[in-house]
MINUSE-661874 format. One record per atom (N, C-alpha, C): residue number from 1; atom name; x, y, z. Coordinates in steps of 0.1 Angstrom, whole numbers, plus 5000, padded with zeros to 4 digits. Layout:
<rs>
> NUM	CA	X	Y	Z
...
</rs>
This chain:
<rs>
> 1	N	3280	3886	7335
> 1	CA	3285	3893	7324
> 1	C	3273	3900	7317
> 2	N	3272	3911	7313
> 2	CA	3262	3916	7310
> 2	C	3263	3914	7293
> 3	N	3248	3914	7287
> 3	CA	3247	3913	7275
> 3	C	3254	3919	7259
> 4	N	3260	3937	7270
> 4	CA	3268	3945	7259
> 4	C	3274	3937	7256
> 5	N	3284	3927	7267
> 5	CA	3299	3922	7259
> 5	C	3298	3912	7246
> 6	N	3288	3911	7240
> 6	CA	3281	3909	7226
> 6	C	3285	3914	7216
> 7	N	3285	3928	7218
> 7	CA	3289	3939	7207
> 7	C	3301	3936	7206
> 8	N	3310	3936	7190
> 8	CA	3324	3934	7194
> 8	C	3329	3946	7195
> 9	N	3325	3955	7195
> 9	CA	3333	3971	7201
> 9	C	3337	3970	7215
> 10	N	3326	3962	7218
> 10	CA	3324	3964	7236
> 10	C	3333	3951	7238
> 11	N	3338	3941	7233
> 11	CA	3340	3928	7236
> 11	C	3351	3929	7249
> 12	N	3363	3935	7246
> 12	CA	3370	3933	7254
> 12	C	3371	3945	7266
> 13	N	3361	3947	7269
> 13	CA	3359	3961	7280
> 13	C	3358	3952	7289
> 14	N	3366	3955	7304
> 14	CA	3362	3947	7321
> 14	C	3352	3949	7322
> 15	N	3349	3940	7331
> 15	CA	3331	3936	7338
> 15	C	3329	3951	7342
> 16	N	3338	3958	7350
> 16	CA	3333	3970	7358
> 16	C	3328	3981	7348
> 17	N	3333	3980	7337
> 17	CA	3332	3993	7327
> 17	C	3317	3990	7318
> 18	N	3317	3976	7314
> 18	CA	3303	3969	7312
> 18	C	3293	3972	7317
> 19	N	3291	3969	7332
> 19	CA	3281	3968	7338
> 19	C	3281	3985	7342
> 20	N	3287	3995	7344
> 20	CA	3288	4009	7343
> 20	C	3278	4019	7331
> 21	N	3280	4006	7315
> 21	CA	3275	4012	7305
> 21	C	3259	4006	7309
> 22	N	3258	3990	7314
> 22	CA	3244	3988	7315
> 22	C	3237	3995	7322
> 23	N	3244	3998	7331
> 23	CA	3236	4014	7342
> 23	C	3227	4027	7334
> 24	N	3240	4026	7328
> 24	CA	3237	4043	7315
> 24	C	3227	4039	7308
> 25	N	3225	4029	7304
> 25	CA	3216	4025	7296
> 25	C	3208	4017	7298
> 26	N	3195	4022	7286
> 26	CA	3182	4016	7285
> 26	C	3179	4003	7280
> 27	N	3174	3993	7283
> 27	CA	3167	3985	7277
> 27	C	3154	3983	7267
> 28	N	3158	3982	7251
> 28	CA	3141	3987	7243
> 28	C	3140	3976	7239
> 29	N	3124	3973	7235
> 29	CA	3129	3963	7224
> 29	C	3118	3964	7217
> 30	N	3123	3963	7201
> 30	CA	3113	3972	7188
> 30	C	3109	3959	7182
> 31	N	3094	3957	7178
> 31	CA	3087	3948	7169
> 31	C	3091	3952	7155
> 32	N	3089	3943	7146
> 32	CA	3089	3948	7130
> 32	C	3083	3955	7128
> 33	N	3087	3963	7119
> 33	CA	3084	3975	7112
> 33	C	3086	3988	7122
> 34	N	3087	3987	7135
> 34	CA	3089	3998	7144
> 34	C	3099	4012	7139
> 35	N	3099	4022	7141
> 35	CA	3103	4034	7140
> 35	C	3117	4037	7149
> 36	N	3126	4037	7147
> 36	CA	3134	4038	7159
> 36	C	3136	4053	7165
> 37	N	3139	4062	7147
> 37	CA	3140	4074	7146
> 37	C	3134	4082	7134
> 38	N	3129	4089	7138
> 38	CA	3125	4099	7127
> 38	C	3134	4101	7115
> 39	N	3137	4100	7101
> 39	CA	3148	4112	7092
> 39	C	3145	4128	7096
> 40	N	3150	4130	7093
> 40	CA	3154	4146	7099
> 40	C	3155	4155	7112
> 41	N	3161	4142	7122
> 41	CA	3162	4142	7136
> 41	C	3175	4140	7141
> 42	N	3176	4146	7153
> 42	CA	3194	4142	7158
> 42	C	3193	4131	7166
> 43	N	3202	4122	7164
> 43	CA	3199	4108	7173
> 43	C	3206	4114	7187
> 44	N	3197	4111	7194
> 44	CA	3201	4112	7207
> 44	C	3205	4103	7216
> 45	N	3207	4087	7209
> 45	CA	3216	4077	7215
> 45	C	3220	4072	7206
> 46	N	3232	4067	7214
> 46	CA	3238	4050	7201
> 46	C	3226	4039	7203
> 47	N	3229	4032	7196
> 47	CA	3222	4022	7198
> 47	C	3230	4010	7195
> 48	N	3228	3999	7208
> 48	CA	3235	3985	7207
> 48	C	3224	3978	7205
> 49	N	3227	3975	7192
> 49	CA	3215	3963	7188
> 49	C	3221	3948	7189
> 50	N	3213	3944	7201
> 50	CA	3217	3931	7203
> 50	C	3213	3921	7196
> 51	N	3202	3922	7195
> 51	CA	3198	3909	7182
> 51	C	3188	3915	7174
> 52	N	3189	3909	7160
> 52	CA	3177	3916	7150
> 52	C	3183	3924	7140
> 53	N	3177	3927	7133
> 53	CA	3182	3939	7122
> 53	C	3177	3949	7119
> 54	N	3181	3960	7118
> 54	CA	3177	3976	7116
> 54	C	3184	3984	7104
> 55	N	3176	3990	7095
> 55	CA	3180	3999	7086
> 55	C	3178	4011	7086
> 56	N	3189	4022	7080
> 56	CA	3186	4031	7078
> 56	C	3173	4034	7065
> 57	N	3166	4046	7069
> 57	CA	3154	4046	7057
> 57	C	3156	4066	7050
> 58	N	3148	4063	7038
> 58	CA	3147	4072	7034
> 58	C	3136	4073	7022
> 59	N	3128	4079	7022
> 59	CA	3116	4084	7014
> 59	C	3118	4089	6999
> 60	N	3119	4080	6990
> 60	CA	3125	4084	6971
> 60	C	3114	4099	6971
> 61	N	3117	4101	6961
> 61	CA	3107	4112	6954
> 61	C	3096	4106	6945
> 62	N	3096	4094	6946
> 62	CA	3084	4089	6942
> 62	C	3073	4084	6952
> 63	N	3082	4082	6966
> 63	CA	3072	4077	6977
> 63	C	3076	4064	6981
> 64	N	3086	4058	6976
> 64	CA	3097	4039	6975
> 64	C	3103	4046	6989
> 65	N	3101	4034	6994
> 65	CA	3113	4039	7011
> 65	C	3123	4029	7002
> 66	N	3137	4036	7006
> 66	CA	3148	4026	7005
> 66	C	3154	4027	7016
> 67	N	3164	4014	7019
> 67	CA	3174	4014	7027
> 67	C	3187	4013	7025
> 68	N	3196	4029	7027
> 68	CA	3206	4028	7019
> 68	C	3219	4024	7031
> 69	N	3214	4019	7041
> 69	CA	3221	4010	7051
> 69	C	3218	3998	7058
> 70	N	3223	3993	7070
> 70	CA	3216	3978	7071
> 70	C	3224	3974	7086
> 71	N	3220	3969	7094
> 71	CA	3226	3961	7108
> 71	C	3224	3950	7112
> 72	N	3229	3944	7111
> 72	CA	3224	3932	7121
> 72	C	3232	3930	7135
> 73	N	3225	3924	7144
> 73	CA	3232	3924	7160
> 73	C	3234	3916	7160
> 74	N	3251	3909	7167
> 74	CA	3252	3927	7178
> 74	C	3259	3936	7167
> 75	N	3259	3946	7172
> 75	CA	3268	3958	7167
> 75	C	3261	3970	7169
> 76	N	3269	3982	7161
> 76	CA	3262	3997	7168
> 76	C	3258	4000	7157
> 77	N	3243	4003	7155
> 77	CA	3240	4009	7145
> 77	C	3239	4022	7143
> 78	N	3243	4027	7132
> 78	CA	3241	4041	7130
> 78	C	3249	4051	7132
> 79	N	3260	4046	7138
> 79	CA	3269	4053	7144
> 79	C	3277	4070	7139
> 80	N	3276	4074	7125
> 80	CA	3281	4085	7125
> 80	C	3265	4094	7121
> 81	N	3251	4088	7122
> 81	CA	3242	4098	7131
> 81	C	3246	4103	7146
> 82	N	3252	4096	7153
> 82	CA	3254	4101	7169
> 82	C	3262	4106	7167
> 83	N	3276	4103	7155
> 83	CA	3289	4109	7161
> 83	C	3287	4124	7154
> 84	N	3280	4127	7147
> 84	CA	3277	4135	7138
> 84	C	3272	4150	7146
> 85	N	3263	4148	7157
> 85	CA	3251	4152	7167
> 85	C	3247	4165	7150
> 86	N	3243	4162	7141
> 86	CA	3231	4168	7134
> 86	C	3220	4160	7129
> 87	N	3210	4169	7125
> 87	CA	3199	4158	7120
> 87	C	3203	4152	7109
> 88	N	3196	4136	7111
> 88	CA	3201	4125	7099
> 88	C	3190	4130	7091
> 89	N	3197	4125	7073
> 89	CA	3185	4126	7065
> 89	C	3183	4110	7064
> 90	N	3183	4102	7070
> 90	CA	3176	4088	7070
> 90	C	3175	4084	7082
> 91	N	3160	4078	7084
> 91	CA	3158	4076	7098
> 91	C	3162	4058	7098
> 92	N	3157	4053	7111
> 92	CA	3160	4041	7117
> 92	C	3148	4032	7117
> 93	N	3148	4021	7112
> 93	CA	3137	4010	7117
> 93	C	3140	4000	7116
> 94	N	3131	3989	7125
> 94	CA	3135	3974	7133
> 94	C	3131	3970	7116
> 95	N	3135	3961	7109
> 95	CA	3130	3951	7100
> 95	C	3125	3935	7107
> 96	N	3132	3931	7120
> 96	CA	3128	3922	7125
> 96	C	3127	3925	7138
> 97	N	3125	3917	7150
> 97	CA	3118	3916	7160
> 97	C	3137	3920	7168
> 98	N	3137	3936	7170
> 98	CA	3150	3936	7181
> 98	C	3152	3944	7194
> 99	N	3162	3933	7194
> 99	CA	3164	3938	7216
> 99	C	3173	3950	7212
> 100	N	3175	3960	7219
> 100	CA	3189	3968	7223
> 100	C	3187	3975	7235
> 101	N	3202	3985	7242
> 101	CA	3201	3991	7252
> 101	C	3207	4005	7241
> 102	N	3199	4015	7246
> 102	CA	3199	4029	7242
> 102	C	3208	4035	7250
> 103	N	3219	4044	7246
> 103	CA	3228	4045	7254
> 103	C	3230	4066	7251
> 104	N	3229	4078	7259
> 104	CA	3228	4083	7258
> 104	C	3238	4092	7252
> 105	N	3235	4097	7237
> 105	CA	3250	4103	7229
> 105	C	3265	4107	7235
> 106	N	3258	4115	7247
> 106	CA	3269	4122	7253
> 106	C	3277	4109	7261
> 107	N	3273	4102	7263
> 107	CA	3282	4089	7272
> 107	C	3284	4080	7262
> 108	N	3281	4081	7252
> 108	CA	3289	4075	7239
> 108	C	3303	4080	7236
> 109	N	3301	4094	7234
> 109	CA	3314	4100	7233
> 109	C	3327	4100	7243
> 110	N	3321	4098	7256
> 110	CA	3330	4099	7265
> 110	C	3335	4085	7265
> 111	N	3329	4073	7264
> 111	CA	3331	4058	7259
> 111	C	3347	4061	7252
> 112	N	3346	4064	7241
> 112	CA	3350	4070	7228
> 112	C	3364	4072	7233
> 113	N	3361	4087	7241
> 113	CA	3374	4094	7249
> 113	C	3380	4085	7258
> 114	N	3372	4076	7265
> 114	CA	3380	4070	7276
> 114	C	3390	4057	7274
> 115	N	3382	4047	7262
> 115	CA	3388	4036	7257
> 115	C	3388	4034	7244
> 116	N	3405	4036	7243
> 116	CA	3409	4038	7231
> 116	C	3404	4023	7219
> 117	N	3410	4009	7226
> 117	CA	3401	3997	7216
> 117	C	3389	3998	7215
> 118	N	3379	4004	7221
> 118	CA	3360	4007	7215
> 118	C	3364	4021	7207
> 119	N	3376	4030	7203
> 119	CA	3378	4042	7196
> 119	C	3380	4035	7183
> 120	N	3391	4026	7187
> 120	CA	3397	4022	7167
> 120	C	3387	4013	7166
> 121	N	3382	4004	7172
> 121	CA	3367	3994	7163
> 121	C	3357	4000	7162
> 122	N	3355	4012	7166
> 122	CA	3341	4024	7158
> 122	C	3353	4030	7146
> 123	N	3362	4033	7147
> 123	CA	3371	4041	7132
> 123	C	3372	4032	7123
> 124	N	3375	4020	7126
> 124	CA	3378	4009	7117
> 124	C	3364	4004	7111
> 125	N	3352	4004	7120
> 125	CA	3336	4001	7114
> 125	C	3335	4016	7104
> 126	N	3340	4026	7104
> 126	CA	3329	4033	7101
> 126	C	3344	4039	7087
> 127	N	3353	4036	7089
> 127	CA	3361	4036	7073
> 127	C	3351	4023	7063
> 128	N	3354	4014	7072
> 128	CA	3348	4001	7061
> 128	C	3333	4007	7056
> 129	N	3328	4015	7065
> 129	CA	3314	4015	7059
> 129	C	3316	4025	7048
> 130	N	3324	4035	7050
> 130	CA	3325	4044	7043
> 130	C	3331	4038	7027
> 131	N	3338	4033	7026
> 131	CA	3346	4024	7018
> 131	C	3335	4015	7010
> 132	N	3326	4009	7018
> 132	CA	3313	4003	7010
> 132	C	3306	4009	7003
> 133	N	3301	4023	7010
> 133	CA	3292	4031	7006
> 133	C	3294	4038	6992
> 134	N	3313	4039	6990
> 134	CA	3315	4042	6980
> 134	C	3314	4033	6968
> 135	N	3316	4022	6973
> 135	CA	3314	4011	6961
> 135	C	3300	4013	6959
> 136	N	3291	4014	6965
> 136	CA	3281	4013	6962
> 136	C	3277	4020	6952
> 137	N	3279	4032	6954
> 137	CA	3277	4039	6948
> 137	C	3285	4037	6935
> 138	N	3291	4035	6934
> 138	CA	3300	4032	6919
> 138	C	3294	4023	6918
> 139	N	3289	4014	6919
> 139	CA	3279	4000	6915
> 139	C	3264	4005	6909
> 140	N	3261	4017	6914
> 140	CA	3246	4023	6912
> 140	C	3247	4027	6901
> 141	N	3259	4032	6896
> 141	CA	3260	4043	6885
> 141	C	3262	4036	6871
> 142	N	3276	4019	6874
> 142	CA	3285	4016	6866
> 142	C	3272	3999	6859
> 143	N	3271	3993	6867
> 143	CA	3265	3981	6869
> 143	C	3253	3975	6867
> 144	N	3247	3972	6857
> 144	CA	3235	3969	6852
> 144	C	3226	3961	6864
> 145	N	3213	3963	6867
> 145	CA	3204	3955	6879
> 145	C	3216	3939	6884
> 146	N	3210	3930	6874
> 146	CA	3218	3915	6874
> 146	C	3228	3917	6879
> 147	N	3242	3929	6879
> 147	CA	3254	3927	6879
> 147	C	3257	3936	6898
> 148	N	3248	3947	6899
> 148	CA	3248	3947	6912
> 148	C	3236	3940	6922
> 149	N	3228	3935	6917
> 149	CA	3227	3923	6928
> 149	C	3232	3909	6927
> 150	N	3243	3909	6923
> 150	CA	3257	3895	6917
> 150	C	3261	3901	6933
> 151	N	3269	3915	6928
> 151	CA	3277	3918	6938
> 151	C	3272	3924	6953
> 152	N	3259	3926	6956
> 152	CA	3252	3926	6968
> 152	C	3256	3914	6976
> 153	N	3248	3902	6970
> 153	CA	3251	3894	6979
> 153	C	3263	3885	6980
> 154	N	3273	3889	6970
> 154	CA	3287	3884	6971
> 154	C	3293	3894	6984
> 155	N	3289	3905	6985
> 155	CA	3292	3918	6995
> 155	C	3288	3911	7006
> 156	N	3278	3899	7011
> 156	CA	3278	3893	7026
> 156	C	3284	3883	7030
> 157	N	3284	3882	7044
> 157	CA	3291	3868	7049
> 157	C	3287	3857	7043
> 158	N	3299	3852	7033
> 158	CA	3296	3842	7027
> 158	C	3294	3827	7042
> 159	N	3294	3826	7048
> 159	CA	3288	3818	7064
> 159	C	3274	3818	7064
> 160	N	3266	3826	7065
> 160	CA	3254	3832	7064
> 160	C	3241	3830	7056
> 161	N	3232	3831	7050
> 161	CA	3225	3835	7042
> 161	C	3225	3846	7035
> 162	N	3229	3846	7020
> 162	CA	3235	3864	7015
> 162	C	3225	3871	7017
> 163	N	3208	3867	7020
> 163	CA	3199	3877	7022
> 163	C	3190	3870	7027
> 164	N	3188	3871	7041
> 164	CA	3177	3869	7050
> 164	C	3166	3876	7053
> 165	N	3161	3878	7042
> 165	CA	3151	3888	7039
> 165	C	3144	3881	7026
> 166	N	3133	3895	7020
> 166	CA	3121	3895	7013
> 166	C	3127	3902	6994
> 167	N	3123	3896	6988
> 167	CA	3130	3904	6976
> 167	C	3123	3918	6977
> 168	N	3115	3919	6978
> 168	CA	3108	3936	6982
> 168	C	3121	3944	6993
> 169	N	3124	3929	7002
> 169	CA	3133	3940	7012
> 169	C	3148	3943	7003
> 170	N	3149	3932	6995
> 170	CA	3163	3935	6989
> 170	C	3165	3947	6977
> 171	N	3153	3948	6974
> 171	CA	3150	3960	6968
> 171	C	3156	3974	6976
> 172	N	3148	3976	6982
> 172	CA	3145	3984	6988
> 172	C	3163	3984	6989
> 173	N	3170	3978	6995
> 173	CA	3188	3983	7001
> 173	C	3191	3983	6988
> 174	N	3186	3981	6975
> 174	CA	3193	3983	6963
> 174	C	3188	4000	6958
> 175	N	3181	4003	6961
> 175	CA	3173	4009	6952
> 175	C	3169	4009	6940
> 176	N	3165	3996	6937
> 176	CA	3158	3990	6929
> 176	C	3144	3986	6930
> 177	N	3135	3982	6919
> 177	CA	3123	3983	6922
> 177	C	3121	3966	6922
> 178	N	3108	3963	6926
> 178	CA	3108	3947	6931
> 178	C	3109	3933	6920
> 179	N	3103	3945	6910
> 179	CA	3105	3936	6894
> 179	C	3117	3932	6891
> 180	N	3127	3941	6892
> 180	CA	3136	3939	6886
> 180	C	3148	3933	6894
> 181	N	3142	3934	6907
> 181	CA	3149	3928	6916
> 181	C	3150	3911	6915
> 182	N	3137	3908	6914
> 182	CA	3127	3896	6911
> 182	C	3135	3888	6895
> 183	N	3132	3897	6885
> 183	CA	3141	3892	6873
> 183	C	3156	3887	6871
> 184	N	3164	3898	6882
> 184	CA	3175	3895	6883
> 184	C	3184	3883	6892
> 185	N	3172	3882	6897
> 185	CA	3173	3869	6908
> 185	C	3172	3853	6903
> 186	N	3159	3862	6897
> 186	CA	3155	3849	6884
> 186	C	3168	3839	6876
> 187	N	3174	3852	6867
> 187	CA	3185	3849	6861
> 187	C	3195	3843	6869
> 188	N	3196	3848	6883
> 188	CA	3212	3839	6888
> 188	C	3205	3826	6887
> 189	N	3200	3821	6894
> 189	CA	3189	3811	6897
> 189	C	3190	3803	6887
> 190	N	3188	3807	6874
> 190	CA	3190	3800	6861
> 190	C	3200	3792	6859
> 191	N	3210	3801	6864
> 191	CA	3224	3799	6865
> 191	C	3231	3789	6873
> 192	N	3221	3791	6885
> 192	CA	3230	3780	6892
> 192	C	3238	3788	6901
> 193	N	3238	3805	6905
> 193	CA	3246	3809	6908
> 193	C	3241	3810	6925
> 194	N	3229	3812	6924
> 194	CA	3217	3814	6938
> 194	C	3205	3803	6937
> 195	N	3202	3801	6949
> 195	CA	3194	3793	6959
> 195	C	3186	3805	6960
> 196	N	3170	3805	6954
> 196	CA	3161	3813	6966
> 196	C	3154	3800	6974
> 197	N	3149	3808	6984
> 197	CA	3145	3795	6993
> 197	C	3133	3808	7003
> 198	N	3127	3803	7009
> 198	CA	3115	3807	7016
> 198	C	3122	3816	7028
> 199	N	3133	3814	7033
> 199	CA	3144	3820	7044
> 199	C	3154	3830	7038
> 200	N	3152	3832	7024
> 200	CA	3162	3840	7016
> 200	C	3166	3838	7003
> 201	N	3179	3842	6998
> 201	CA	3188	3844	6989
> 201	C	3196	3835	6996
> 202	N	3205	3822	6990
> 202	CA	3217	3816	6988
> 202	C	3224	3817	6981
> 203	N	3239	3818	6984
> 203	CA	3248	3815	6973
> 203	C	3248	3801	6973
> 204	N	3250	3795	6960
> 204	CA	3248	3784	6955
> 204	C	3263	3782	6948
> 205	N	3271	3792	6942
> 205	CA	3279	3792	6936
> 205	C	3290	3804	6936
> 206	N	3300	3806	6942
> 206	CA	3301	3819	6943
> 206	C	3308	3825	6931
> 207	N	3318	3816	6924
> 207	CA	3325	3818	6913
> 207	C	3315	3818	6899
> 208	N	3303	3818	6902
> 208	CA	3295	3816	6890
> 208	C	3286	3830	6893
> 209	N	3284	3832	6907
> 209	CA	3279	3849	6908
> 209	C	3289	3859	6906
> 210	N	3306	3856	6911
> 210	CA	3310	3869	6906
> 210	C	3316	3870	6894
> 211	N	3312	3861	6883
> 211	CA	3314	3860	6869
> 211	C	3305	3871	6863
> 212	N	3289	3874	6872
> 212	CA	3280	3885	6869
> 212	C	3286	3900	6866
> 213	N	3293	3900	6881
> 213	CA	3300	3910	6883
> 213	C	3311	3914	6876
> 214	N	3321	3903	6871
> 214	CA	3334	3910	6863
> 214	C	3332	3911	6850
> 215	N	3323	3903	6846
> 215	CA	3320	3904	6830
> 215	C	3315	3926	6831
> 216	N	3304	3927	6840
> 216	CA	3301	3942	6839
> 216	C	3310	3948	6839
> 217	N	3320	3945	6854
> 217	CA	3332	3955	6856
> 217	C	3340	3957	6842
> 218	N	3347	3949	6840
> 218	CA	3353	3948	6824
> 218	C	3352	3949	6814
> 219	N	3337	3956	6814
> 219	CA	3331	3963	6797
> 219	C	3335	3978	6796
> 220	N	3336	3984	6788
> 220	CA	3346	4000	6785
> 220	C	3329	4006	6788
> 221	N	3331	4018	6792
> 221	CA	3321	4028	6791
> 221	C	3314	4031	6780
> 222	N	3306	4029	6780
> 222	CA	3294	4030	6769
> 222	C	3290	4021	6766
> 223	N	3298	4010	6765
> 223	CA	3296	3996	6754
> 223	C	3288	3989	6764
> 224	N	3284	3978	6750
> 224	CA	3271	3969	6757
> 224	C	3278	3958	6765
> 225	N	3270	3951	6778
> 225	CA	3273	3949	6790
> 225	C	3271	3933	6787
> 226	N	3285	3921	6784
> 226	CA	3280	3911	6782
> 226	C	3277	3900	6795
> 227	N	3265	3899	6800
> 227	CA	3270	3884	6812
> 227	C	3265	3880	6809
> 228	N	3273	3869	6816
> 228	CA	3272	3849	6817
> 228	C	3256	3848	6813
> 229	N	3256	3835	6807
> 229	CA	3242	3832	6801
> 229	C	3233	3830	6808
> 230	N	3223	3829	6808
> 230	CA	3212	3826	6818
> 230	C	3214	3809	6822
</rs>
């Protein structure tokens, strides 16, 4: 069985259609910090990241890279840069040590055309992302620092570690700066809401972090923003 059937897009594809894609495709595999793709470039494959994590990046006007997306493998990252075929304005990089096979756009598409369950589990990934993205953005606008990083790491697999990363990295997917990332972490912590630990961000409490979150959501526009005590 070859490694794709990992991916759950790919999960339930026969051995013969598997091992057809392993053909098509490349085997890379990117160190940290590695470059996958340039911003302002057309991706010229999908990419199945088997293990590791990869973000989308993008350059502030101050010179802060953020990352206003995120992968972990398996899964397909990036995916409406390929479906898109224009240049992305955010490029691609490994944040940890990852394997993938590079699969070339045009044989993505025809994937796409041929099998309809790898169709609806790319439509159904890429509404949900869409659907995040918008929260997000309503979280950037509405949500004081403390209150969207409450609901960041309430936003992951609570199974998991909510952030297996660096507060600089968690910055960076907020578009926040490291201080304030750093203070607001502080405070759950105080709380009892989060675990930091040398491997991450824990939830420690989850009814006590999204107490962060609805106290913000529930204040009228304009008015001052009350949360939970330190």
């Amino acid at each position: 069985m070859t490694s794709l059937s990992a991916v759950p897009a790919l999960r339930d594809l026969p051995p013969d259609r598997l091992a057809d894609l392993d053909r098509r495709s490349r085997a890379t595999r990117f160190a940290a910090g590695d470059l996958l793709r340039p911003a302002g470039t057309c991706a010229s494959d999908v990419v199945f990241l088997l293990s590791g994590t990869v973000v989308a990046t993008h350059d502030s006007a101050g010179g802060a890279e953020v990352w206003p997306a995120r992968w972990t493998g398996p899964a397909i990252a990036d995916k409406p840069a390929v479906l898109s075929g224009e240049p992305s304005p955010t490029g691609l990089r490994a944040t940890t040590v990852s394997t993938t096979r590079l699969l070339p756009a045009a044989d993505f598409r025809c994937l796409l055309h041929d099998e309809p369950a790898v169709r609806d589990h790319v439509l159904a990934a890429l509404a949900r992302d869409a659907v995040a993205g918008r929260r997000d953005l309503v979280h950037s606008v509405t949500l004081p620092a403390v209150a969207r990083v409450a609901a960041r790491l309430l936003d992951e697999d609570p199974r998991r570690t909510a952030w297996p990363g660096s507060q600089d990295e968690l910055a960076r997917a907020l578009g926040l700066s490291r201080v304030t990332v750093n203070r607001a972490l502080n405070r759950l912590s105080r709380a009892a809401a989060v675990r930091l630990t040398p491997g991450g961000v824990v939830v420690a409490d989850r009814s006590r972090l999204a107490g962060f979150t609805a106290g913000a959501r529930s204040s009228p526009r304009g008015s001052t923003v009350a949360l939970p005590p330190a």
